[in-house]
C-alpha positions as CSV (number, residue, x, y, z in Angstrom):
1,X,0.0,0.0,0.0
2,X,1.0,3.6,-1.0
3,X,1.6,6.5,1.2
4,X,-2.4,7.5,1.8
5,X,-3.3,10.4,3.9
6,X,-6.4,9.4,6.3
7,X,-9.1,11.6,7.6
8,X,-8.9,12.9,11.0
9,X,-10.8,14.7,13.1
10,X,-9.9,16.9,16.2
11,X,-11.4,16.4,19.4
12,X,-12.9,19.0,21.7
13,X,-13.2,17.7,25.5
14,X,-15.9,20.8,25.9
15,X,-17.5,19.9,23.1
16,X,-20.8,17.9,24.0
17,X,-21.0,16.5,19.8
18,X,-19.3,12.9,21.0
19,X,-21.7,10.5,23.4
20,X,-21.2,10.9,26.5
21,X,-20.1,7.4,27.4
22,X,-17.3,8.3,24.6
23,X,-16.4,11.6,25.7
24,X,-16.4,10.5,29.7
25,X,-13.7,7.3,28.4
26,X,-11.7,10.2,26.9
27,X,-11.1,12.6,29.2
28,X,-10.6,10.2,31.6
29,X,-7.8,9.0,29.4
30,X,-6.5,12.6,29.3
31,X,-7.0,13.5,32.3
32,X,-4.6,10.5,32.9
33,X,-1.7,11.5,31.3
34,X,-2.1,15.7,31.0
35,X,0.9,16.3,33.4
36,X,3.2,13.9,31.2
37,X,5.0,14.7,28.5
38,X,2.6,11.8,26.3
39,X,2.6,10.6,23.0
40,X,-0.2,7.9,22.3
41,X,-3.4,6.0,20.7
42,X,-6.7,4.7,22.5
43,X,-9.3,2.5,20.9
44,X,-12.9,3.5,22.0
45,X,-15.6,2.2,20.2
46,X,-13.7,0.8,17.8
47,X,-12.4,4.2,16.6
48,X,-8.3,5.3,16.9
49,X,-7.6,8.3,19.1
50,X,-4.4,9.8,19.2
51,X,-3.3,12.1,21.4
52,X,0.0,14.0,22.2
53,X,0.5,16.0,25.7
54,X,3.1,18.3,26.3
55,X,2.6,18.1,30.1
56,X,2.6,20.6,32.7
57,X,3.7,24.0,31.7
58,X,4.0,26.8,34.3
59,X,3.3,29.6,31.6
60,X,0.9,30.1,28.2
61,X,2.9,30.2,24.8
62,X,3.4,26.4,24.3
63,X,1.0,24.6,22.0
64,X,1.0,21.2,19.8
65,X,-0.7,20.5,16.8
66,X,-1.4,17.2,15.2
67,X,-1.0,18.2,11.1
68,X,-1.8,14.7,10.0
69,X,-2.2,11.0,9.6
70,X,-0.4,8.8,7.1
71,X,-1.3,5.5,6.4
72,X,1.1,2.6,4.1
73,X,1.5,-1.2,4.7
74,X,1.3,-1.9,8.4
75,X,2.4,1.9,9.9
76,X,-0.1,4.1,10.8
77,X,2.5,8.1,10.6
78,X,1.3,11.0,12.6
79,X,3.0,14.3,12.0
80,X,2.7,17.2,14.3
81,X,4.4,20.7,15.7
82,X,5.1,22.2,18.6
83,X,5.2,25.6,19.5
84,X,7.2,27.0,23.0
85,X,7.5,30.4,24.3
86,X,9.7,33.1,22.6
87,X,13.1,34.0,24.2
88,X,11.8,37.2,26.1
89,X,8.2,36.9,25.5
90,X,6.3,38.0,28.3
91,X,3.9,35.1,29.7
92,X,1.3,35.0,32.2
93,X,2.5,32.1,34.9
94,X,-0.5,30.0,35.4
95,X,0.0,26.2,35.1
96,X,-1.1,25.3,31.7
97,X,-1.5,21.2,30.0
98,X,-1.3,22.0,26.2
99,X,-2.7,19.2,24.0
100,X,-3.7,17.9,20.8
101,X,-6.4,15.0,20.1
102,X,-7.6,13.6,17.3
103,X,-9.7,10.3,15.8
104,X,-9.3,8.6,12.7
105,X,-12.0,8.2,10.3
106,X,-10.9,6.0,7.8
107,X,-11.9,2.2,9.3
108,X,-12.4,1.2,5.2
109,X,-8.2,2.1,5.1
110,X,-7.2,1.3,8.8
111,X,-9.0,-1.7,10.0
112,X,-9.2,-1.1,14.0
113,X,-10.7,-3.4,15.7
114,X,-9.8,-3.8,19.6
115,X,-6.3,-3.7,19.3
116,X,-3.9,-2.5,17.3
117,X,-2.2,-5.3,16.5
118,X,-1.2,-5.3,12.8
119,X,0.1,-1.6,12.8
120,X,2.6,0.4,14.4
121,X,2.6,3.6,15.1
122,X,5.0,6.4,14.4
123,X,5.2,9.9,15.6
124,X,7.2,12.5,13.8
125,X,7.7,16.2,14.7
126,X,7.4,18.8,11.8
127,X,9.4,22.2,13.3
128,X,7.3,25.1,11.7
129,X,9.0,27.1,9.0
């Protein structure tokens, strides 16, 4: 299989659009890992989240963005950016747990069932021009 870009989706944790037995399995899952520094994929409901934590921050100005999914052979590629603080930028201190979530919408492309066993997955940081 070719190099395929697959649908995704972000995920809003305010957001009340996912059922609520979903959305209580994933912020739990968040809210398990926000103070890590967390690279990682969930199966709920037979969907694939992904979801990348920076951790704790004790200022504003950091931020991470999944760009996108890539899917060939067996490896399931999701690229993404960070952002951090300018040198002398002036920051409120406030503690701060910058994230990025996603799901994957292509099950004809991806097939997740409860486990992930035929795929690996790969994270690869894209530094912003």
């Amino acid at each position: 299989m070719e190099n395929k870009s697959v649908n995704i989706e972000k995920i809003d944790l305010e957001s009340n659009d996912v059922k609520n037995s979903k959305l209580t399995k994933i912020r739990e899952w968040y809210e398990s890992v926000k103070e890590i520094e967390f690279e990682g994929t969930k199966i709920i409901d037979n969907e694939l989240y992904v979801l990348i934590s920076l951790g704790e921050k004790n200022c504003g100005g950091y931020m991470v963005e999944i760009i996108r999914a890539v899917a060939s052979d067996n490896t399931i590629r999701i690229h993404y950016s960070l952002e951090s603080p300018k040198e002398g930028e002036t920051m409120i201190a406030s503690f701060v747990y910058p994230f990025d979530l996603i799901v994957i919408k292509e099950k004809e492309q991806i097939n997740v069932t409860e486990k992930l066993d035929n795929y690996t997955v790969e994270f690869i940081r894209e530094d912003k021009q």
